[in-house]
N, C-alpha and C positions, 0 to 999 in steps of 0.2 A: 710235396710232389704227388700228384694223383696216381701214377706208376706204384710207387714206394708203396703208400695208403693198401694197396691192393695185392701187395706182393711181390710185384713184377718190376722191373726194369725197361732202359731200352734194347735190351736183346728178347725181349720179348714184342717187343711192337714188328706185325706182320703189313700195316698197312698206314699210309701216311696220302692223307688229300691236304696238301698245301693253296693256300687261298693268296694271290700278289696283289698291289694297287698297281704294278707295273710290269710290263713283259721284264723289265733288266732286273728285279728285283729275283724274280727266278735263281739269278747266280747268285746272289746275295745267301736264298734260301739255303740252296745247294750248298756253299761251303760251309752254312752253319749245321748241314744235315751231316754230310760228311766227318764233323768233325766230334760229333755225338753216337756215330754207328760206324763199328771197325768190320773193316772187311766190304759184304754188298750190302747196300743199303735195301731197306725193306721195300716193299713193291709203292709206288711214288705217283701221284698225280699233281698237277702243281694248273693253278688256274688264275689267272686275270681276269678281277673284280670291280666294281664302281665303287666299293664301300666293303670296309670289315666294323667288328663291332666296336671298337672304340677309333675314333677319328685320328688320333695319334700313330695307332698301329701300321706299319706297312705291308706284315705278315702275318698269317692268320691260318693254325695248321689243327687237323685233324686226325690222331693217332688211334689205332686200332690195336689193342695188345691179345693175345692169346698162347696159353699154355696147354700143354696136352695133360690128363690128367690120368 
């Protein structure tokens, strides 16, 4: 996991761009965000797309982590 490699975890992720193939797929995201991040979830933007990078994919997410130092 790329988190791990670098330290951190997901209570270290402050920012989350989620990419959908479909508006319903949103909910889909959402239970699996929720279910990864206890309490509120990190600040969230979720977007419908014509294409992620692999054809297979339906969800395609962008994490931002940062720790104070």
């Amino acid at each position: 996991m790329i988190l791990a490699s670098a330290g951190m975890d997901f209570s270290d992720v402050v920012k989350i761009t989620a990419y959908c193939l479909k508006a319903e797929d949103i909910i889909t995201y959402a239970g699996i965000r929720n279910r990864h991040f206890a309490g509120n979830p990190p600040a969230t933007t979720a977007v419908v797309v014509a294409g992620l990078a692999l054809p297979e994919w339906k969800i395609e997410a962008d994490l931002v982590a940062a720790r104070a130092v």
